[in-house]
C-alpha positions as CSV (number, residue, x, y, z in Angstrom):
1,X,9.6,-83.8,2.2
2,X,6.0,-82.8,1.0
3,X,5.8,-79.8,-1.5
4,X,3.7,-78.1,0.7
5,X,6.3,-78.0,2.9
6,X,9.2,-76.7,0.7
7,X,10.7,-73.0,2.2
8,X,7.6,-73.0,4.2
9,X,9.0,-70.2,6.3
10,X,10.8,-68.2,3.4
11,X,7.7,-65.6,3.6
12,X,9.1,-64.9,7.3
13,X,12.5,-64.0,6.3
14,X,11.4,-62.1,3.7
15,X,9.3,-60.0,5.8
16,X,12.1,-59.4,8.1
17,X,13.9,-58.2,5.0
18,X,11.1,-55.9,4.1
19,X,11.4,-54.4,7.3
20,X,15.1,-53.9,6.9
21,X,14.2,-52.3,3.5
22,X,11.4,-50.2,5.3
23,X,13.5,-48.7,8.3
24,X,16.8,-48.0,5.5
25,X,14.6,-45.8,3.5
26,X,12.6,-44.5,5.9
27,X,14.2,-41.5,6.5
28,X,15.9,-40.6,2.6
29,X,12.4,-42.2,0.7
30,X,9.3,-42.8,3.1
31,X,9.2,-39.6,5.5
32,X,9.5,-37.4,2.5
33,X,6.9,-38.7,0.4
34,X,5.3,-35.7,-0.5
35,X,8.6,-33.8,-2.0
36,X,9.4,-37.1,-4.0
37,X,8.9,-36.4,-8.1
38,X,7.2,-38.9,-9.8
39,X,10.7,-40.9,-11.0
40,X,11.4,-41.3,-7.0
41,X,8.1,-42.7,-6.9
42,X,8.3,-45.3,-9.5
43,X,11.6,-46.5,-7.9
44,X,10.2,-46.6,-4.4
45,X,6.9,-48.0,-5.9
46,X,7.9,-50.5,-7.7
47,X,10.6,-52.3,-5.7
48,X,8.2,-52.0,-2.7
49,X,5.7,-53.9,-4.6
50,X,8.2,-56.0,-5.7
51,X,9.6,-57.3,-1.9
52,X,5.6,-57.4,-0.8
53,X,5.4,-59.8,-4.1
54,X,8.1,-62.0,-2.9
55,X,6.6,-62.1,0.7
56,X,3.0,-63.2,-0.5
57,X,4.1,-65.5,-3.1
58,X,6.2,-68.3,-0.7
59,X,2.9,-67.6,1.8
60,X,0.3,-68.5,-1.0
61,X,2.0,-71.5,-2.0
62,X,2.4,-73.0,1.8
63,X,-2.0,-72.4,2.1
64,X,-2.1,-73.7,-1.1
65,X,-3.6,-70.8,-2.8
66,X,-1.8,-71.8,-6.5
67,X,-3.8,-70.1,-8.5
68,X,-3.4,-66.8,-6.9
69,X,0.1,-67.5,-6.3
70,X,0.3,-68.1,-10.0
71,X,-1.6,-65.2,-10.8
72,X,0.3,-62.8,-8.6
73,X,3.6,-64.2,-10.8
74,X,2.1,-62.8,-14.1
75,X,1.9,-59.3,-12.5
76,X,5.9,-59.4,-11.9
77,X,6.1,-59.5,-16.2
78,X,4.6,-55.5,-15.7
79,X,6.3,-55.1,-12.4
80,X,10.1,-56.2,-13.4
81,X,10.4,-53.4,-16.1
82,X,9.2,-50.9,-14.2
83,X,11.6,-51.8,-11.3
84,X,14.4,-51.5,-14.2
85,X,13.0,-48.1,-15.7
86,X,13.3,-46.5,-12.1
87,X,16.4,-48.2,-11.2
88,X,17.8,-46.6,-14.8
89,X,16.2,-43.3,-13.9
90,X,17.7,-43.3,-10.7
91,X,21.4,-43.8,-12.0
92,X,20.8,-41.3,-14.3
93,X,19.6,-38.8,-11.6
94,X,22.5,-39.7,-9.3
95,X,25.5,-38.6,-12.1
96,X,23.5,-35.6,-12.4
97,X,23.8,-34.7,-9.1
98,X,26.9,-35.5,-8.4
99,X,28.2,-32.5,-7.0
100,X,26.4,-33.3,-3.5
101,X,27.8,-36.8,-3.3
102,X,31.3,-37.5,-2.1
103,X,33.4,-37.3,-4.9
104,X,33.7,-40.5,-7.4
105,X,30.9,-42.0,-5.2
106,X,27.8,-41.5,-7.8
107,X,30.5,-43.3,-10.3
108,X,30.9,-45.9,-7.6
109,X,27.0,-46.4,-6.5
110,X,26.1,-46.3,-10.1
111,X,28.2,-49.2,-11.1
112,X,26.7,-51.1,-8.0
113,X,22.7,-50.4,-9.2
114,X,24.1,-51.1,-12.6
115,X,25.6,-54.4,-12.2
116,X,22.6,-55.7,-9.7
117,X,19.8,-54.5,-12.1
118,X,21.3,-56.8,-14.8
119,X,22.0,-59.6,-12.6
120,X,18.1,-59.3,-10.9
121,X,17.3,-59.3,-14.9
122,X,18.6,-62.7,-15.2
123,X,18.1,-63.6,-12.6
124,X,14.2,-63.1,-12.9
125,X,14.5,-64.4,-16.5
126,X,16.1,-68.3,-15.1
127,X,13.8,-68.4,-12.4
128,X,10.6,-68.0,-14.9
129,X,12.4,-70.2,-17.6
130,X,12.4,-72.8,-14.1
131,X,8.7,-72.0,-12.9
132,X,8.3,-75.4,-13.3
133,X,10.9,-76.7,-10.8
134,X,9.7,-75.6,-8.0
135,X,12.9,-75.7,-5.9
136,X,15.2,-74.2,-8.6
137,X,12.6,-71.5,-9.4
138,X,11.9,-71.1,-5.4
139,X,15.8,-70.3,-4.8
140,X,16.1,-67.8,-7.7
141,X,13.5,-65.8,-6.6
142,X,14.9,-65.9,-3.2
143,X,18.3,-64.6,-4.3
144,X,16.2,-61.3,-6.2
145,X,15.7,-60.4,-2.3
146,X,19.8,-59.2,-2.2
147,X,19.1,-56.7,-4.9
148,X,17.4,-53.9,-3.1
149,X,18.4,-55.4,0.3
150,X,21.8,-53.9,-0.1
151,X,21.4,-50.4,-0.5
152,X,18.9,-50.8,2.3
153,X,21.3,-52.1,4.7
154,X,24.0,-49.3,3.8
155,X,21.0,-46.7,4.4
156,X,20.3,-48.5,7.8
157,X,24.0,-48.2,8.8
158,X,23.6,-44.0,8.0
159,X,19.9,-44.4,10.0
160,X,21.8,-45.4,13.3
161,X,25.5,-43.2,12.6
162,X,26.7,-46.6,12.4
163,X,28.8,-45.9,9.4
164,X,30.9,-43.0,8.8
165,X,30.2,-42.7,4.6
166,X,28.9,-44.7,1.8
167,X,32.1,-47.0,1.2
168,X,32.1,-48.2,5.2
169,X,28.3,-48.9,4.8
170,X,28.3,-50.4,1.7
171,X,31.7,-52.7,3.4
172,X,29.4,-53.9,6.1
173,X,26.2,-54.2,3.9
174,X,28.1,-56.3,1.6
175,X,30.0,-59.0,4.9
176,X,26.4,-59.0,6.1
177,X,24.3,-60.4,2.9
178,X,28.4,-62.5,2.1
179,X,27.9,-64.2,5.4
180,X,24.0,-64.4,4.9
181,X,24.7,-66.0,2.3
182,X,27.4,-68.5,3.4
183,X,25.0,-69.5,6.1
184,X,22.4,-70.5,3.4
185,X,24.8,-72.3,1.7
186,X,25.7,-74.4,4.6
187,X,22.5,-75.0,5.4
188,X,21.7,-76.4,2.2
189,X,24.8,-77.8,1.0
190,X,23.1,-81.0,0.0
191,X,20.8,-79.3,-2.6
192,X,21.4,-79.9,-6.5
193,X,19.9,-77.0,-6.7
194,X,23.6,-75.2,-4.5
195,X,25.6,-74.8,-7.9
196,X,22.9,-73.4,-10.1
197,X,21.8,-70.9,-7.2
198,X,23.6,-69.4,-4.1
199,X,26.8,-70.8,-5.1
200,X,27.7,-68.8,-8.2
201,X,25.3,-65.6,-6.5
202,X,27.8,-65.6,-3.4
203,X,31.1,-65.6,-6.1
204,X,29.1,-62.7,-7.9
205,X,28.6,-60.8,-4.8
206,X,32.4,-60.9,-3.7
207,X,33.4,-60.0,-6.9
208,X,31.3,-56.9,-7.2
209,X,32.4,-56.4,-3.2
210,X,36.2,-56.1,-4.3
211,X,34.7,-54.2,-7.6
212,X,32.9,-51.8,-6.0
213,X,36.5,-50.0,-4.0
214,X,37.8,-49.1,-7.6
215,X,34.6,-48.6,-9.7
216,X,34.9,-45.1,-9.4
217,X,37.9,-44.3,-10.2
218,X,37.7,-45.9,-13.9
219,X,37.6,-43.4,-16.0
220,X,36.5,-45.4,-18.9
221,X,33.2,-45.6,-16.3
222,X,32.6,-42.5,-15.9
223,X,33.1,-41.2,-19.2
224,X,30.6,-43.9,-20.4
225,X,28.4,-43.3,-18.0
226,X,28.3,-39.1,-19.0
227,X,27.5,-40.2,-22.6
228,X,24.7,-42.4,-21.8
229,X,23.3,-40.5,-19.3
230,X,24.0,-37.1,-21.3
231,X,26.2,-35.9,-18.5
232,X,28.0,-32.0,-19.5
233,X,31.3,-33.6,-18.0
């Protein structure tokens, strides 16, 4: 298989998850734009840029624009921190306001954002360390899609009264991207690249699936989560 040809269609099913990201905040992020504070807009900012990143970056590589495509990976050193700096923001707005939330379910949200921000940390961090190996680095950068792909796909679920609150959305947001996943897996089961990639991200995934039930309900969470955040609990 030539290099050129390596994922050569990953920028296609990336877009189609941009568009899934698109249509799930459309309604709670994109059609209020103009009542958004600024930390909404870092968030929204900032992840968008960061799924329009992953999109062009596969693309560039397949017309062999490398330098660009390089180029364009030095901009996600300023771009990663400020997708962790909104995501923190955000957590920290959502236990503040979680009187109009079901209750336990800002406890239970935050643990999700919390847990996928550090593991799209790492994440990030093994797939620069691996820029070098193109097909290790290719499928880490891949997995960083899953990360803002799952609150979209809950917020789709509420866009189309498919789901009837936030654990029955999160449920099927978390089967789809499980199965996703699965599929992948299959499909590349005779990769070396399996156990340092998908494999371990899909154990990760159903572990904080099963996690994410009970998260709220710890109170050693919650009451760590009003200190940091400076909560009046």
């Amino acid at each position: 298989m030539k290099k050129s040809k390596f994922y050569g269609n990953a920028h296609i099913f990336l877009a189609i998850s941009l568009v899934i990201i698109a249509v799930g905040f459309s309604q709670s992020y994109f059609s209020r734009l103009d009542e958004m504070s600024f930390p909404y807009h870092l968030h929204g900012v900032s992840a968008t840029l960061w799924m329009i990143m992953l999109v062009s970056q596969p693309y560039l590589y397949k017309i062999g624009k490398i330098k660009l495509h390089r180029k364009l990976g030095w901009f996600s050193l300023i771009l990663v921190p400020l997708i962790v700096i909104g995501g923190l923001i955000m957590v920290k707005s959502m236990v503040h306001r979680q009187a109009s939330y079901p209750p336990n379910a800002a406890y239970q949200l935050a643990f999700i954002d919390i847990i996928t921000l550090l593991s799209f940390i790492g994440i990030y961090a093994l797939a620069i360390y691996h820029c070098k190996r193109l097909k290790l680095h290719a499928r880490l950068m891949v997995i960083t899609v899953f990360g803002p792909l799952l609150p979209a796909l809950t917020r789709v679920f509420f866009v189309f009264n498919l789901a009837d609150g936030f654990t029955m959305g999160l449920t099927y947001s978390y089967t789809i991207i499980e199965l996703v996943l699965l599929f992948i897996i299959w499909r590349e089961r005779g990769s070396k690249e399996m156990k340092l990639t998908y494999i371990p991200f899909f154990a990760f995934i159903l572990i904080q699936h099963i996690l994410m039930y009970y998260a709220g309900d710890w109170e050693w969470w919650k009451a760590t989560l009003n200190y940091l955040t400076n909560y009046p609990a």
